[in-house]
C-alpha positions in Angstrom: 4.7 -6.3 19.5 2.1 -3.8 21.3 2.5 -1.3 18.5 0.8 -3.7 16.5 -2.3 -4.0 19.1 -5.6 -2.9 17.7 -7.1 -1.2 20.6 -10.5 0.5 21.1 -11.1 4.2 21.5 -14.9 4.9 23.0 -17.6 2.8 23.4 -18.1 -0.8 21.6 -20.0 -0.8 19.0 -21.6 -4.3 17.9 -23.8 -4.8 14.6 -25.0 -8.5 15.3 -22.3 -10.8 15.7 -19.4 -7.8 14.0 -17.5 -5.5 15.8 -17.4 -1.8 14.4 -16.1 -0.2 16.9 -13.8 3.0 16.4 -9.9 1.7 17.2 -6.8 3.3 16.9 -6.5 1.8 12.9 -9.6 3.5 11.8 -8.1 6.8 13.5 -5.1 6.8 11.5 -7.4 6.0 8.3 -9.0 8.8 9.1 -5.8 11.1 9.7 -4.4 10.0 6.5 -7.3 10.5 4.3 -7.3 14.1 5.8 -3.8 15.2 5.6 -4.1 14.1 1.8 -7.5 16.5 1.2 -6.1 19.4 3.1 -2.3 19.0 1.2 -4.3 19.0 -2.2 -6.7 21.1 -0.9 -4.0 23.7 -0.2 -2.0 22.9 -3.1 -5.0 23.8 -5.5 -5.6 26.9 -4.1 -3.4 29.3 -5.8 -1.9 28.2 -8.8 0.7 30.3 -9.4 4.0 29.7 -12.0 5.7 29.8 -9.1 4.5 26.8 -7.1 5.0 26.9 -3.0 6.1 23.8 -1.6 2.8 22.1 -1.6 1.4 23.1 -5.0 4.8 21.3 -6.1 3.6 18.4 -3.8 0.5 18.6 -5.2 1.5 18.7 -8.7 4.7 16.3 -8.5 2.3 13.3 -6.9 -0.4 14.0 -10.2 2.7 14.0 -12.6 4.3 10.7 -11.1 0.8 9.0 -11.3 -0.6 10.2 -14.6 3.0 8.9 -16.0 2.6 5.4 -14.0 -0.9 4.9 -15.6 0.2 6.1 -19.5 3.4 3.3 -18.7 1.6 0.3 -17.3 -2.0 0.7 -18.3 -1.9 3.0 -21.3 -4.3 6.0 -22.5 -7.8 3.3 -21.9 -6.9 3.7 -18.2 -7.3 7.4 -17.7 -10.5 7.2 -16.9 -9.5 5.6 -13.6 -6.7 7.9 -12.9 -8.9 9.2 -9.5 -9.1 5.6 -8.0 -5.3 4.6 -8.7 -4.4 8.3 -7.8 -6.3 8.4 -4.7 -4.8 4.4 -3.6 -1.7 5.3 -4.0 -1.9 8.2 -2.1 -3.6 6.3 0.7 -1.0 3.9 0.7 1.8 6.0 1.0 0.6 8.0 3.5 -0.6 5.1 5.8 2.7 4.1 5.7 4.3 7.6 6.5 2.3 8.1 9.5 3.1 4.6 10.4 6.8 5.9 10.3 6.4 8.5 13.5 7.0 7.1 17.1 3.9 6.0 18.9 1.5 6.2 16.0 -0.2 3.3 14.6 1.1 1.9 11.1 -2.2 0.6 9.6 -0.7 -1.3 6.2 1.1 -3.9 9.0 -2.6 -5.2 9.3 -2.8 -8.2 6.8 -6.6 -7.8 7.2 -6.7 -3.7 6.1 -4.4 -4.5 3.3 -6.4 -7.8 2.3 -9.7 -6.4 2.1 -8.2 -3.1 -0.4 -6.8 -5.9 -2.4 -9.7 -8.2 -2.6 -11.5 -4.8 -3.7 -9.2 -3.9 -6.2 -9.7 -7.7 -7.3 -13.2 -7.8 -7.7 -13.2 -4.3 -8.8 -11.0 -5.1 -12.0 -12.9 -8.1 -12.8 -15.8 -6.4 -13.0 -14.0 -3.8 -15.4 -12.9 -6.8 -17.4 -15.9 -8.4 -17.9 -18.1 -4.9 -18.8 -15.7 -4.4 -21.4 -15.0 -7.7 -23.1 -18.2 -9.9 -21.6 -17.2 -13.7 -21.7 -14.4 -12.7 -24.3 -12.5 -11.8 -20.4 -12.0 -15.2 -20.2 -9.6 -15.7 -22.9 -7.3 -14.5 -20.2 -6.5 -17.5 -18.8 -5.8 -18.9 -22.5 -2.6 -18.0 -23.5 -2.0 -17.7 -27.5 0.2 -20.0 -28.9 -0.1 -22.8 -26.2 0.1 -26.5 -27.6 -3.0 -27.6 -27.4 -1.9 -31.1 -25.0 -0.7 -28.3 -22.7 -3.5 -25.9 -22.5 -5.3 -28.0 -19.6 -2.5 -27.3 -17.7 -1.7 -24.2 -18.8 -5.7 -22.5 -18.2 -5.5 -24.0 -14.5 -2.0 -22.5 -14.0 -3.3 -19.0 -15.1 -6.6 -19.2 -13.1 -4.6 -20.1 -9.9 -2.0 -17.3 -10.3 -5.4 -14.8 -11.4 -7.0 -15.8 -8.0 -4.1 -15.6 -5.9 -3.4 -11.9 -6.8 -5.2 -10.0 -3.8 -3.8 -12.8 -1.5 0.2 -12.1 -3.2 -0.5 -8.0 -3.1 -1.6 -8.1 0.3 0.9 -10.1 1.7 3.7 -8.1 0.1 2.4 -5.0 1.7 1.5 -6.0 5.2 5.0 -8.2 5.3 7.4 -5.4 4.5 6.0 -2.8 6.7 5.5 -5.6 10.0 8.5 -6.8 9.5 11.0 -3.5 9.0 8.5 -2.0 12.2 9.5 -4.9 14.4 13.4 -4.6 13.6 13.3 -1.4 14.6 11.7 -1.7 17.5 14.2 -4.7 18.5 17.1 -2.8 17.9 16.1 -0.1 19.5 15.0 -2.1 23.0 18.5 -3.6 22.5 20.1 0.5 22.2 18.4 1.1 25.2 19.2 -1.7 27.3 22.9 -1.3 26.7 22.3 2.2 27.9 20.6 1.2 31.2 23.3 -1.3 31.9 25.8 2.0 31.7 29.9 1.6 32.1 31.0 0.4 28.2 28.0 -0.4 27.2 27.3 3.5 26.7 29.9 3.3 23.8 28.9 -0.1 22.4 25.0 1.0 22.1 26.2 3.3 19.6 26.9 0.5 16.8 22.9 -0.2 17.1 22.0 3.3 17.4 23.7 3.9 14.0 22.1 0.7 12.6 18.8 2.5 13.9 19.4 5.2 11.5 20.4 3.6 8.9 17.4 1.1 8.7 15.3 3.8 9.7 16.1 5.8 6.5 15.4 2.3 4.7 12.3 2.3 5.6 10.9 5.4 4.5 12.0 4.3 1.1 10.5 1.1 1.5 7.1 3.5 2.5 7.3 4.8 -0.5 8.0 1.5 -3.1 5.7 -0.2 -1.5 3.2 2.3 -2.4 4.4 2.3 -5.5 4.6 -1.6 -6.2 1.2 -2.1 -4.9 0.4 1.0 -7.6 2.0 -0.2 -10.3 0.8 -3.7 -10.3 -3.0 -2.1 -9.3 -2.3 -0.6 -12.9 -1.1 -3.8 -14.8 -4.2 -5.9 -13.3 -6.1 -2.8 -14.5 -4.0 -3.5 -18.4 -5.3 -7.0 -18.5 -9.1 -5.8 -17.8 -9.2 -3.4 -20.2 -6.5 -4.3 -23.6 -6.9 -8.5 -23.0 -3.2 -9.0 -22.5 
C-alpha cells in the first residue's frame, strides 16, 4: 500500500499546529492543473477548420461539458460553466496521471476528494440561498407530501442534503483506491510466479492478462468517475438554482 504513502518533498513546513508542507499529492495537483493550461493553452492557439489533435481535445472536452450542463442543470447554469468545466477537468486528469506507474494518484485520498466536495457543498448552498433566500428551504419540503408524513419526510431530505459531500467523496476516493490496489496485487502475484520460474512462467500469464484487462477498466473508470462526480456537481447545482 506504499503508493498510497503521502510523503514529503523539501523542508517541513508548520503554520501552528497544521502541516503545509509540499508532498508528493500537492506535486501531482500541481502537474495536473498544468498539463490542462498548456493542452488548452495550445489548443486555443490556432484555430483553424482543420483542428490538430489538441484543438480537437480542446474543443471535444468544451462540447461534452457545455452539453452536460444544458442536460442536468439547464440554460440558468451557464454561468458556472468555468467552475464545472475546470472540476471536471481536474478530476479527470488527477486520475489519468494517477494511471502511470510510480506516480501518485491523488483522488485515492478521501481527505483531497472530501474537502472538493465539502466545497462544492457549501458553494451550492450559498448559490441556493442568494437566489431564492429562505424560499431554499422549501427543498427539503417535498410537494404533495401528506401532511402526518411531512415530519418524517423534511428530516429524511435534510439527512440525504447533508450527506451529499460525505456520498460524492466516498464514491470517488473508493473506486480509484480500490481498482489501484488490485492492480498492484495482481501484479506482485505476476511477478512472484515469475521469480519462482519452471511452470510458473506459463501460469503467470493468466494474471498478466487479467492485468490488462483491468488495467483498461480502469482508465474507463478515470474517466466516469470524473464524469459522475460532474454530473451530480451539476444536479446539486439544478436544485440551487430551479428549486427542484
Amino acid at each position: 500500500m506504499t503508493q498510497f504513502n503521502v510523503n514529503r518533498i523539501g523542508p517541513e513546513i508548520k503554520v501552528g499546529a497544521f502541516d503545509i508542507s509540499f508532498t508528493n499529492a500537492s506535486l501531482f495537483m500541481i502537474i495536473s492543473s498544468v498539463a490542462i493550461l498548456l493542452i488548452f493553452n495550445l489548443g486555443s492557439k490556432k484555430n483553424s477548420l482543420l483542428p490538430n489533435k489538441i484543438q480537437l481535445l480542446a474543443e471535444l472536452s468544451y462540447t461534452f461539458v457545455s452539453k452536460m450542463i444544458s442536460d442536468t442543470a439547464g440554460s440558468k447554469a451557464k454561468p458556472y460553466f468555468a467552475f464545472i468545466f475546470s472540476l471536471f477537468m481536474f478530476v479527470l486528469f488527477c486520475n489519468m496521471f494517477g494511471m502511470i506507474p510510480y506516480t501518485f494518484t491523488v483522488t485515492s485520498h478521501i481527505i483531497v476528494t472530501f474537502v472538493l466536495a465539502s466545497f462544492i457543498f457549501i458553494g451550492v448552498t450559498v448559490i441556493g440561498f442568494i437566489k431564492h433566500g429562505f424560499g431554499y428551504l422549501k427543498l427539503f419540503v417535498p410537494s404533495g407530501v401528506p401532511a402526518v408524513l411531512l415530519p418524517l419526510i423534511v428530516v429524511i431530505e435534510i439527512i440525504s442534503y447533508l450527506s451529499r459531500p460525505v456520498s460524492l467523496s466516498v464514491r470517488l476516493f473508493a473506486n480509484m483506491m480500490a481498482g489501484h490496489t488490485l492492480l498492484k496485487i495482481l501484479a506482485t502475484f505476476a511477478w512472484k510466479m515469475i521469480a519462482a520460474g519452471g511452470i510458473f512462467y506459463i501460469i503467470q500469464l493468466f494474471p498478466m492478462i487479467v492485468i490488462i484487462a483491468i488495467t483498461g477498466l480502469e482508465l474507463a473508470i478515470a474517466f466516469l468517475q470524473a464524469y459522475v462526480w460532474t454530473t451530480l456537481t451539476c444536479l446539486y447545482l439544478s436544485d440551487a438554482i430551479n428549486l427542484h
